[in-house]
N, C-alpha and C positions, 0 to 999 in steps of 0.2 A: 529618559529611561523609565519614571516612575508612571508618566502615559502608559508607553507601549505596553509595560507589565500589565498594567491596567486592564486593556484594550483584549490582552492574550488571558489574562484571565476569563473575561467575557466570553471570547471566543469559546474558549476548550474548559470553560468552566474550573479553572486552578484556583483555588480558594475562596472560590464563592459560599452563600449561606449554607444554602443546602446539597449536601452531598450528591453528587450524581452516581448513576447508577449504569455503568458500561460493563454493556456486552460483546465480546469480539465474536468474529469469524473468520475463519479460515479461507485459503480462495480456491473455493468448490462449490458451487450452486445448494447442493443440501447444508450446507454449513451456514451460508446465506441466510437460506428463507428458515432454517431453526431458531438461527439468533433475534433474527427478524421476529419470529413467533413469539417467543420472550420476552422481547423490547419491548411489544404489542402489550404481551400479557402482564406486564408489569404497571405498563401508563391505564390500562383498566382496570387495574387495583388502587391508583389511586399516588402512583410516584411521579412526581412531578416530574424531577429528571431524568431522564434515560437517554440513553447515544448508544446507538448500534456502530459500532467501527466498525465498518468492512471488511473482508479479505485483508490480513493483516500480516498474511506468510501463511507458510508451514505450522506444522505443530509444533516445533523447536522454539519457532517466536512466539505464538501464543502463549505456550506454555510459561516461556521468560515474562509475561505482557503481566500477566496471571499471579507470576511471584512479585513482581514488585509493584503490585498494585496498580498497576497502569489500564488492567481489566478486572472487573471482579466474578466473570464468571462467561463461557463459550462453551457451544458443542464439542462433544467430544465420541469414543469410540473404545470399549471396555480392552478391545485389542490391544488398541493401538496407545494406549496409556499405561494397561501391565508392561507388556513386550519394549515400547518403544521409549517410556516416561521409565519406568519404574526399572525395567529389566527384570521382570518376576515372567514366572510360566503360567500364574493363573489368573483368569478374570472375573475369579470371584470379587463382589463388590467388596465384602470384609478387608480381604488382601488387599484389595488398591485404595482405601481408604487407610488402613492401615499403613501402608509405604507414604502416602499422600499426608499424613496427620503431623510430622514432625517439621513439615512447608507452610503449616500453617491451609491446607489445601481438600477437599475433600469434592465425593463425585456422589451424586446422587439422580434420580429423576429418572428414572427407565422409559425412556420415551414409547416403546411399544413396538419399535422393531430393530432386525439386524442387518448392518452395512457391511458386508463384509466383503475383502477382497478377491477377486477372481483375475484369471487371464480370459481373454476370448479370441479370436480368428475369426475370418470370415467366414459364413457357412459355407459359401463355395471353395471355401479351402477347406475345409472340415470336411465338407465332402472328398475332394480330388483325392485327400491324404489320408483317408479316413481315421479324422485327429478326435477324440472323445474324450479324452485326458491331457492333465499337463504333463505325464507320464509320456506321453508322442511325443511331446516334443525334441524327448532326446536325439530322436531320432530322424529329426529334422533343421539340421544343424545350418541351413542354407536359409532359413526363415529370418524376419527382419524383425528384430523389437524395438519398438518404439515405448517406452516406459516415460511416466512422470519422473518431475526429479527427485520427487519426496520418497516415490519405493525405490528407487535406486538407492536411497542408501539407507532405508528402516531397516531395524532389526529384527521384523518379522516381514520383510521383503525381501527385494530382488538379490541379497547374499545369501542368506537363508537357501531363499526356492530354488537358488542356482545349486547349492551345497545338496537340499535335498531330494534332488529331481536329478543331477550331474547334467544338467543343462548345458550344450556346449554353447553358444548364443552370447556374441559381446550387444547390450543391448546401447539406441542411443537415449538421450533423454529427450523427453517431450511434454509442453504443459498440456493439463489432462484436457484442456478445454478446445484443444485444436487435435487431438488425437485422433477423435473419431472420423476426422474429415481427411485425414491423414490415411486414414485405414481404407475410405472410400475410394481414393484418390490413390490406392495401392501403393503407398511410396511406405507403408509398412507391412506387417502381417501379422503381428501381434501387438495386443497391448492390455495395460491392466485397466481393470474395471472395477467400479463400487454396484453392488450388485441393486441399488436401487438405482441405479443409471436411468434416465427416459430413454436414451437413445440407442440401448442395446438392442431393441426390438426394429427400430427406425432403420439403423445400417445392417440390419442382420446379419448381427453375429452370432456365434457360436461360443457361447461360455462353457467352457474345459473345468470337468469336474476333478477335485482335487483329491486325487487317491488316496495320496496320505495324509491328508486333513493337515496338510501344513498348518493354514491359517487359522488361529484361535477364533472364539468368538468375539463379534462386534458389533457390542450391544450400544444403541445409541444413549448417551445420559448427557448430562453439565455437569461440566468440572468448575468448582465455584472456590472463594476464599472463605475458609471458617466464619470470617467476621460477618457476609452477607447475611444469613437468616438474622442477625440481630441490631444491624444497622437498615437492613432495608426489609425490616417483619412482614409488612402484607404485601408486597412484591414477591418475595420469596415463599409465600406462600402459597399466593396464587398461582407462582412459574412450577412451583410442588405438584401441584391438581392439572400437570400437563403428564403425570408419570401414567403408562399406561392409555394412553389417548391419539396416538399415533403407528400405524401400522404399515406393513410394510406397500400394501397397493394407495395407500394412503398418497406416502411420501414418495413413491413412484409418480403418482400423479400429481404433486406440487412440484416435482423436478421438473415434467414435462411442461407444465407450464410456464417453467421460465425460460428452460434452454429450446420449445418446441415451439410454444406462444409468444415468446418473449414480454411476458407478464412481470411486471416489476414487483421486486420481492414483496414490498410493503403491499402491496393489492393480494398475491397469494396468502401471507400471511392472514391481514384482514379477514380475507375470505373462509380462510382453514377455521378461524376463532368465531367469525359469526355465523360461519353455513350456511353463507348464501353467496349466491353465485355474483360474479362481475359485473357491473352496470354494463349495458348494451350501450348506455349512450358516452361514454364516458370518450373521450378523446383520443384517439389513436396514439398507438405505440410513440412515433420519434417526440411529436410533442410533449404528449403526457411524460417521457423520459427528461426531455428536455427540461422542461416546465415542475419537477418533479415536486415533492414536499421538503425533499432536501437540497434544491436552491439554492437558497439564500444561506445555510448551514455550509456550504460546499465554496462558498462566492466567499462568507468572510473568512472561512479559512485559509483559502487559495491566497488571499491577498496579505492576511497577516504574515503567513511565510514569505511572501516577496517583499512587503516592504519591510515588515521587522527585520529579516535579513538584509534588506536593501539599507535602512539605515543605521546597521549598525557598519556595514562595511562604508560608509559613506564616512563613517564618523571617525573609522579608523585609517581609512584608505587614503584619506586625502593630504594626512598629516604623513603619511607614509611615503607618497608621490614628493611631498616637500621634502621631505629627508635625502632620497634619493637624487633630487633635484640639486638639493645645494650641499649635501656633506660630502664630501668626496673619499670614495673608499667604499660609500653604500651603494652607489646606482647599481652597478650588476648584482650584485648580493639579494638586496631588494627587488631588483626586477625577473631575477631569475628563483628568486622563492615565492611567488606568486606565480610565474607560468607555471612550475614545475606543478604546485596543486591543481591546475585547470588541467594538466593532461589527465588527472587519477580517473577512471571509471565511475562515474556516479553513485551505479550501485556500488561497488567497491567502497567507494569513499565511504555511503553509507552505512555498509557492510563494520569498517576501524571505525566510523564511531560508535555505531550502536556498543561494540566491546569498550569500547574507551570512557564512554561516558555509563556505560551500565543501564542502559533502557533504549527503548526504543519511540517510538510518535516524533512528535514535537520537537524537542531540543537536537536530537541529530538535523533532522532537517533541517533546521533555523541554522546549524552551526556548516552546515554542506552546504549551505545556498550562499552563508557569506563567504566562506572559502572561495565560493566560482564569483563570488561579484567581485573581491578584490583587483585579479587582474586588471580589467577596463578601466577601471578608479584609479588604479595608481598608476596604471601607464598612461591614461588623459591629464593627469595631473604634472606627473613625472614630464611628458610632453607640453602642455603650454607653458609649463612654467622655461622648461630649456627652449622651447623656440623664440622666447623674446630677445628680440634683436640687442645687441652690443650696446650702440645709441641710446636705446630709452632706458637703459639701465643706466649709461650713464648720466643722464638726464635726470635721474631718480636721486643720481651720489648727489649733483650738481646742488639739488634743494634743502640738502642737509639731513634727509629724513636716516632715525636708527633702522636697524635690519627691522624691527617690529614691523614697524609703520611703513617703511617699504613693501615688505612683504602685502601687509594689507588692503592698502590703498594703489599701487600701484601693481605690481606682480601678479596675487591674483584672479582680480579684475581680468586684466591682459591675458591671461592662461583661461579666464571661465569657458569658453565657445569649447574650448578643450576637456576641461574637466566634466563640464553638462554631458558631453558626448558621450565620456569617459559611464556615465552614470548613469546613462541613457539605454547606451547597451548591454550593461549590467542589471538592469532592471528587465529588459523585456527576454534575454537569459535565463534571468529569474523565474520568469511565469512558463518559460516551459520546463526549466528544471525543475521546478518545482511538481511536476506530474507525477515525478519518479518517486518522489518521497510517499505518495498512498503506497507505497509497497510495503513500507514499516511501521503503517498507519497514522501517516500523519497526517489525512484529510486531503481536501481540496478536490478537485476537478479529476485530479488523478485516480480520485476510488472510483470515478465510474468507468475511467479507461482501464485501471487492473481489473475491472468486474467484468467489463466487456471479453476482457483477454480471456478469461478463466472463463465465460459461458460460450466464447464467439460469438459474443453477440454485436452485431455492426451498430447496430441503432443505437446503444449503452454506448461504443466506443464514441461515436458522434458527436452523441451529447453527453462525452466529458470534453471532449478533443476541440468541439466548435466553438466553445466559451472560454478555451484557454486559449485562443486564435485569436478573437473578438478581445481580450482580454491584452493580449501582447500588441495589438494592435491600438487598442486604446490608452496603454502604457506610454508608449513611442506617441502618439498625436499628446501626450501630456505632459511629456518630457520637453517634446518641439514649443508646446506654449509655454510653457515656465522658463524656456530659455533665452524666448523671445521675449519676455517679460523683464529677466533677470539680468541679462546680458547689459553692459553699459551702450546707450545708442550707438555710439561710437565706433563700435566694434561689431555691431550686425551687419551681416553679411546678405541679408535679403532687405526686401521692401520696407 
């Protein structure tokens, strides 16, 4: 145990010398390449550590990532942090500093423009219906909404705009990063936009002016922890000397470059901080994604979560298999409280612990991944131990040996071909459940498949999706030789 801790320190930097320095984001392509710009502009001041978490949720999680220190600081949106954080009506910086001071929390950094929420339609429906406002749309009650999930239920979103527009329109929910393709592909007719979008122009739409100025302003800043300026000085300083330096054709054109180029965030960033344009000769897209600088960052995360989770269910699982096996009264008990968790929804599962445990990354995930490996473990267990035939057990009384030493030297030997199996497909389980866990930001292969999801980007989804494949694949050929290794001759079933 005192390894693995060891090992997960390393990894995620938990108690190491020097403090690290994370920045989250949201999962939205500007949210991305801001954090990114940060992250940038921080290791050019001279901070050793830094980690950009990815797309880490909504602003609901970030915001939680934020209080309990799990992030010290992500973009944010002067809106969507009065209205949605705070529940105030202004966004002035005083005020939400003010709401924000007793969290220990504060927002600063005016990046230099505004993101602010819109609806749009297709021109050629703006034309047919001649729609120029959200103020039309009342009167267009047969139209399709297709919303994210996150305005569907903000407080200066889709209850609101519905309340203040009498909107008749049941909208569905839609992530923002397939929406537009959605809209091309008419299987909708509305949807909501951030007005720095690249691709409003790309699908021509028609963005519906908002009569009654529903929407406050949203000015882009970071939301950071009081403590950053004076744990991380010249990081923080320098991420300061960003206020004012970003505009809004600016950051229209760093969007387009990801979701239009598919330019990886770290190269647009780079490029926004040195002003100078992309190498020409630099390696294409799926490699350079593949191949990326975070790698090897992504490879030992992805792996800590499967086997630290893997051995802790191995550690528990097997003794649990035995229980089940020889006490009578637990087999069903035991074996039906391990199925019953492998039915729960992943997210779901993830969903009770992030509340149960009080944060999010790491620890739920490590605690969901041993949950789904238990099954395999204890029913490989629970199974070879029960399929020893009548005979060699009694052949086992016959020697004299106590239950210990029985158990040891005769029984599980006899059950291993079972148990390895047992823990074999609990492991390569592992590496794909484990994808799911970037959603709460706990690393691995999975942030570039939620990143891909949130930009549609195929080539991102690829190259998180082909190394977790390669990865499960190489689990299982490692599992077959340790057990061919392990197993007693006698009992191999092949060559």
């Amino acid at each position: 145990m005192r390894v693995l801790l060891a090992i997960l320190a390393t990894v995620w930097g938990v108690g190491g010398q020097a403090e690290e320095l994370v920045v989250g984001s949201k999962r939205f392509t500007e949210s991305y390449i801001l954090a990114e710009i940060a992250a940038q502009t921080a290791r050019a001041a001279g901070q050793a550590e830094v980690s950009h978490k990815q797309g880490m949720g909504n602003t609901a999680i970030l915001f939680e990532a934020l209080k309990s220190g799990s992030v010290h600081l992500y973009p944010d949106y002067t809106g969507t942090i009065a209205l949605e954080l705070l529940k105030i009506q202004t966004t002035d910086l005083n005020a939400i500093n003010a709401g924000l001071k007793p969290m220990g929390l504060g927002v600063a950094v005016k990046l230099g423009f505004e993101n602010t929420y819109a609806l749009a339609v297709r021109e050629e429906e703006a034309q047919a219906k001649g729609l120029q406002s959200i103020a039309g749309l009342a009167d267009q009650p047969a139209l399709r909404f297709g919303l994210s999930h996150e305005f569907l239920k903000r407080s200066d979103g889709w209850p609101g705009l519905q309340r203040a527009y009498s909107l008749p329109q049941s909208p569905m929910g839609l992530d923002h990063g397939i929406a537009y393709e959605a809209m091309a592909a008419k299987q909708i007719d509305v949807m909501d936009i951030y007005s720095t979008d690249a691709k409003i122009a790309r699908y021509k739409l028609k963005v519906l002016t908002d009569d009654k100025r529903y929407f406050p302003e949203y000015q882009a800043v970071f939301v950071y922890r009081l403590d950053v300026p004076e744990k991380f000085s010249k990081a923080w300083k320098a991420i300061t000397g960003l206020e004012g330096r970003i505009d809004a054709a600016q950051m229209i054109a760093m969007n387009a470059a990801a979701e239009l180029d598919a330019k990886p965030f770290t190269d647009i960033a780079r490029e926004y901080l040195s002003i100078h344009e992309a190498s020409s000769s630099s390696p294409s897209g799926f490699w350079r994604l593949l191949f990326g600088d975070d790698f090897w960052r992504l490879t030992a995360q992805h792996l800590m979560l499967v086997f630290g989770s893997l051995a802790a269910a191995v550690a528990i699982g097997i003794p649990l298999g035995i229980c089940a096996a020889r006490i009578p009264g637990l087999e069903q008990p035991l074996l039906a409280g391990v199925a019953i968790v492998q039915t729960v929804p992943s997210l779901a599962l993830l969903a009770v612990l992030i509340a149960f445990l009080g944060t999010i990354g790491v620890w739920p995930a490590l605690v969901a991944l041993f949950l789904y490996a238990l099954l395999p473990i204890v029913r490989g267990t629970h199974g070879g131990l029960a399929g020893i035939s009548t005979q060699l057990r009694e052949s086992a009384e016959v020697l004299g040996l106590n239950a210990s030493a029985k158990l040891r030297l005769i029984d599980l030997p006899l059950a291993s071909p079972s148990i390895f199996s047992g823990i074999k497909t609990a492991a390569v389980i592992n590496v794909g459940t484990a994808t799911i866990a970037a959603f709460i930001g706990a690393g691995g292969y999975g942030e570039r498949i939620v990143t891909g999801l949130a930009l549609n980007n195929h080539e991102m989804l690829w190259a998180g999706a082909i190394p977790a494949a390669i990865l499960a694949v190489a689990v299982q050929w490692l599992f077959d030789g340790l057990q061919r290794v392990l197993t007693p001759r006698g009992l191999r079933t092949g060559p």
